[in-house]
C-alpha positions in Angstrom: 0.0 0.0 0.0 1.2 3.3 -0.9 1.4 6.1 1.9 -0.7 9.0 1.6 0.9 12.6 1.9 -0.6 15.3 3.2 0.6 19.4 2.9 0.5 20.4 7.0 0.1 24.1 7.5 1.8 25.4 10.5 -0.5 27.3 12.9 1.9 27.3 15.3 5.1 26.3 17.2 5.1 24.8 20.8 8.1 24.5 21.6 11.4 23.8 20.3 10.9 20.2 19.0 6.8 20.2 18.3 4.3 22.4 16.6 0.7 22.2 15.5 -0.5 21.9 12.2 -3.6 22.2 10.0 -4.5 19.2 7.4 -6.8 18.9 5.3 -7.8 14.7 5.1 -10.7 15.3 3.0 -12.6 17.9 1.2 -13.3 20.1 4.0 -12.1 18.1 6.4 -9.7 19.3 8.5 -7.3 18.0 11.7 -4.7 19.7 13.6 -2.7 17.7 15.7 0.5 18.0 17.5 3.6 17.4 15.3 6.7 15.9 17.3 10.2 16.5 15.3 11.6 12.7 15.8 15.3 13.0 16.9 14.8 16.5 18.5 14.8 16.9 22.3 14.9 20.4 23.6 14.4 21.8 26.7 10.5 21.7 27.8 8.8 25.6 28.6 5.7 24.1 29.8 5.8 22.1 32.8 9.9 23.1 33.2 11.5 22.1 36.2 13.3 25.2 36.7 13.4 28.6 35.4 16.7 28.0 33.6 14.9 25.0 31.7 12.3 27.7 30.3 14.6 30.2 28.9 16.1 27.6 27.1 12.6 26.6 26.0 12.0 30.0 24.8 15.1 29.5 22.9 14.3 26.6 20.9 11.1 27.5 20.1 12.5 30.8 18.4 15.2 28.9 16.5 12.1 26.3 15.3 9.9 29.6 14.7 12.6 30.8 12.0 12.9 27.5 10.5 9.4 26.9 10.2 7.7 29.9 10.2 3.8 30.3 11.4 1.9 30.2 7.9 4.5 27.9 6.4 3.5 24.7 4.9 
C-alpha cells in the first residue's frame, strides 16, 4: 500500500521540538494535531522544572519559529 501525503500548515510552534499543524484529510475536512520532530529533544517551557529550563525553551522554540515559520507549509 502506498502512503498518503498530506501538505500540513503550521498554525503554530510549541516548543522547540513540536508544533501544530492544519491538514486537510478530506474535502473540508480538517485536523490539527501535535507534530513531534523525531530525533529532536529540547528543553520543555511548559511544565519546566526550573526557570533556567524555560529560557532555554523560549530558545528553541525561536530557532524552530525561524525554521518553520507560522503560515509555512
Amino acid at each position: 500500500m502506498t502512503p498518503l501525503m498530506y501538505l500540513a500548515l503550521v498554525i503554530t510552534v510549541l516548543d522547540g521540538d513540536s508544533l501544530r499543524v492544519r491538514v486537510e484529510i478530506w474535502p473540508q475536512l480538517f485536523v490539527e494535531p501535535i507534530i513531534r520532530i523525531h530525533g529532536i529533544d529540547t528543553p520543555e517551557i511548559r511544565g519546566a522544572q526550573c526557570p533556567e529550563e524555560k529560557t532555554l525553551g523560549v530558545k528553541a522554540q525561536v530557532v524552530l519559529q525561524e525554521i518553520v515559520p507560522i503560515g509555512s507549509a
